[in-house]
N, C-alpha and C positions, 0 to 999 in steps of 0.2 A: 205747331212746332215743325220743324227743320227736318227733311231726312238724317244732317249732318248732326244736330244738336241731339236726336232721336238717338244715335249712332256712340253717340259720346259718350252719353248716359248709360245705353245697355254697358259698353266696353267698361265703363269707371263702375258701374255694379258687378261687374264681373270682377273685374279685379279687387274689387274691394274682400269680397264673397270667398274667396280662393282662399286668402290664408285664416278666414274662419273656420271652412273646411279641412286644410290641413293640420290644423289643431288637435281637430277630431276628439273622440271621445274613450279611445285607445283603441286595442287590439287584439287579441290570443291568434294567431298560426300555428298549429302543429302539421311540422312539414315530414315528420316520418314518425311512426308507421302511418299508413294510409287509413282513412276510414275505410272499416269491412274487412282490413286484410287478415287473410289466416296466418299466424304464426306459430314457429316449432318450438314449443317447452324448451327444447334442449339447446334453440339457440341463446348469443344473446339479444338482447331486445334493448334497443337504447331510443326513446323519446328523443327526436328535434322538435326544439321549438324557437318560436319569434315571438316579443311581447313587446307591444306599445304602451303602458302603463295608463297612457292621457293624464291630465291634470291633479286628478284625484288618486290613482292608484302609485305605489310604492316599489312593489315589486310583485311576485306569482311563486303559489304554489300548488303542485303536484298532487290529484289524486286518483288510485284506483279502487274503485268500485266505491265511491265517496268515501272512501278512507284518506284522508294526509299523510302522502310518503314522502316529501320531501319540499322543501323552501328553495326555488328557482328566483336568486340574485342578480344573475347576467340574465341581461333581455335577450339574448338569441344565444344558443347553446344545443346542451343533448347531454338526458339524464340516462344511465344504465339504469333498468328497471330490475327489481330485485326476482329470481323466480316467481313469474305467471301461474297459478295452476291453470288447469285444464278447462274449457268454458268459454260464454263468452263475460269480454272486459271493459269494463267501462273505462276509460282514462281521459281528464279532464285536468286543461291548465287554465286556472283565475287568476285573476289581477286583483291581488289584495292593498287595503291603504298599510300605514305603518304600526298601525293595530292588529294588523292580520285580519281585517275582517274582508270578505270579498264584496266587491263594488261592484258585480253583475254584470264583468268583462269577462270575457272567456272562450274557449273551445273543449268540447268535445267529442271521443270519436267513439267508436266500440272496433273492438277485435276479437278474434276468437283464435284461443290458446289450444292446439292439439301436443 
């Protein structure tokens, strides 16, 4: 085979390959608070986040300390978190399907509440 024919092939598998990857298999971001950060009770505390759903999932929701606080509709937003107590926090956003049930996308962080 051809350096050139060699050449061709990688490039046309390459392109092929791209928008299978883009497709992807969705996402969770949560882009504030940071994982690890300390935060003050007395502020307030508001969750951003970015969700990719991918093929399967619907939409994402919201929990602290594996409790559900809330159904996150818009894929990129920021939820006001309801008073923290004191400790540390688990907070975790899923890509749920239209069932609600979670499809095993997601993030989470922890923080600690003074």
């Amino acid at each position: 085979m051809s350096l050139k024919k060699l050449f061709a092939l990688l490039t046309l598998g390459l392109l092929l390959a791209v928008p299978a990857v883009s497709l992807g298999q969705g996402k969770v971001l949560i882009t504030s608070p940071t994982d690890g950060a300390t935060l003050d009770a007395l502020d307030e505390i508001r969750l951003a986040y970015e969700v990719d759903p991918g093929p399967r999932g619907d939409h994402a929701h919201l929990y602290v300390d594996n409790k559900e606080v809330a159904i996150l509709r818009k894929l990129k937003g920021s939820y006001l978190l309801e008073t923290l107590s004191s400790g540390t926090r688990s907070l975790c956003v899923k890509v749920v399907n239209k069932a609600h049930v979670p499809i095993g996308i997601g993030q989470c962080i922890e923080v600690t509440v003074k």
